[in-house]
N, C-alpha and C positions, 0 to 999 in steps of 0.2 A: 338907426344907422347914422355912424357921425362921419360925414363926407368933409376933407377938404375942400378949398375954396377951386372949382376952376375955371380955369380965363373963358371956356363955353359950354353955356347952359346946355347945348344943345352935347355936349359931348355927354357933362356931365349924370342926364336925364338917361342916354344910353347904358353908361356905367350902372347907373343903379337899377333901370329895369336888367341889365344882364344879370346882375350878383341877382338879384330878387328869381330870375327865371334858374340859373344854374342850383341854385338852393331847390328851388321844386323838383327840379330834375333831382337831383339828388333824395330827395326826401321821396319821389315818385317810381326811383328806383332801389330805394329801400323796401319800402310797400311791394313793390315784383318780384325782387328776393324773397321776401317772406311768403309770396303765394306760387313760391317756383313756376313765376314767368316760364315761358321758354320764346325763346325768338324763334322765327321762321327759319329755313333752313337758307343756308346763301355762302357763296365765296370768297364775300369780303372778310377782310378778319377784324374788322370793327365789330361783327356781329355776330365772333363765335364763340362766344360765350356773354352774360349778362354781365361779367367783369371784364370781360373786354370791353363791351359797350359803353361802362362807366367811363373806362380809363380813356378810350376815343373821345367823349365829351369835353372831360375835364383838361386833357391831354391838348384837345384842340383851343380850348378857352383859352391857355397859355400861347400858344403858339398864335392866334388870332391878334391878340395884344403883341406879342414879340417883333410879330411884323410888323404891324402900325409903326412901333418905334425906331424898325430899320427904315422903312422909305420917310418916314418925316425924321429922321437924322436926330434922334431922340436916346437918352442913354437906354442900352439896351435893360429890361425889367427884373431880367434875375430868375425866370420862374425855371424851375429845376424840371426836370425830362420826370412826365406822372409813374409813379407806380407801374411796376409789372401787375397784368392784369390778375396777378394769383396772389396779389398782394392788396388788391382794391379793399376787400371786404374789412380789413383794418387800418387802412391808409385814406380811404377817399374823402373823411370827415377832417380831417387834417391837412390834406393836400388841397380840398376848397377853397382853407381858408389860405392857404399859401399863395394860391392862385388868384385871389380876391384882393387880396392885402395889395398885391402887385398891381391889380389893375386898379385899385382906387388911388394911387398916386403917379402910374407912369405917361396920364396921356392928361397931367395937371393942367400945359405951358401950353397945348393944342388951342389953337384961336377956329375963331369959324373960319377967316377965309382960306386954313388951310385942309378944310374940309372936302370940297365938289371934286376941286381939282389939284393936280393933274390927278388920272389914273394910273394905277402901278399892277404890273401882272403878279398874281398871286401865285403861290408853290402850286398848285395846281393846274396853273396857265392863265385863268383867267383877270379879266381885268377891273379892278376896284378903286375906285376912289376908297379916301379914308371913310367918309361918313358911310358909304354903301357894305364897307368891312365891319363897322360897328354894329352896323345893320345885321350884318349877316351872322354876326359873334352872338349878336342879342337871340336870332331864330335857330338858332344848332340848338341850345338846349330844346328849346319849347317843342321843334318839330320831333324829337328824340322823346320827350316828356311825352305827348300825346301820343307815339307810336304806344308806348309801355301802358300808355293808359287804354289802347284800345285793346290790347292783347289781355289785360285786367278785364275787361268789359267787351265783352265783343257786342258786334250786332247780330240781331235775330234774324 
């Protein structure tokens, strides 16, 4: 993977475990398509279908970075609204990489000390500093990846 140069290590090391973890997710829900997964049953509509579930991950990656760029006054990244989820099963390999592309260059000019602080409320309400968002960008796929892999493998 050829990273640009960025002003923090510490961002930068983010950047790359996230692309490295969204790729598994990806590749992890490829693998649950092919052994028709089925998700638990639930309300949310992240989770009603296994193309939904994609297009929420992926969906959310762009939107995770999007934000970063509004409260740090950063030009906004470009990343286009994912796929309809009935559209995932031929788009979501493509739309990765649109969503990756973006995030390895839009949080280049981020220094560390504008990381801890301040905090800025998220679409959701809650409150995040940037590094704690990066944070949280990096764990959506992996804790989505491990659900699909427990539903592959259950326990006895």
């Amino acid at each position: 993977m050829n990273m640009p140069p960025f002003r923090s290590r510490a961002v930068r090391a983010l950047v790359i475990l996230h692309e490295e973890h969204l790729r598994r997710f990806l590749n992890t829900w490829h693998t649950a398509q092919h052994r028709a997964v089925r998700l638990p049953a639930t309300e949310h509509d992240a989770y009603a279908s296994m193309d939904a579930l994609c297009r929420h991950v992926l969906g959310a990656a762009g939107g995770y970075v999007t934000w970063m760029c509004k409260v740090l006054d950063l030009a906004n990244p470009g990343i286009r609204l994912a796929p309809e989820a009935a559209l995932m099963k031929q788009n979501a390999g493509e739309y990765l990489e649109h969503v990756l592309d973006r995030w390895r260059v839009a949080l280049l000019e981020v220094t560390d000390d504008r990381l801890e602080l301040p905090e800025y409320r998220s679409e959701w309400q809650t409150l995040y500093s940037v590094d704690a968002m990066l944070e949280h960008a990096l764990m959506h796929p992996i804790r989505h990846s491990f659900q699909l892999e427990e539903l592959m493998n259950p326990s006895p």
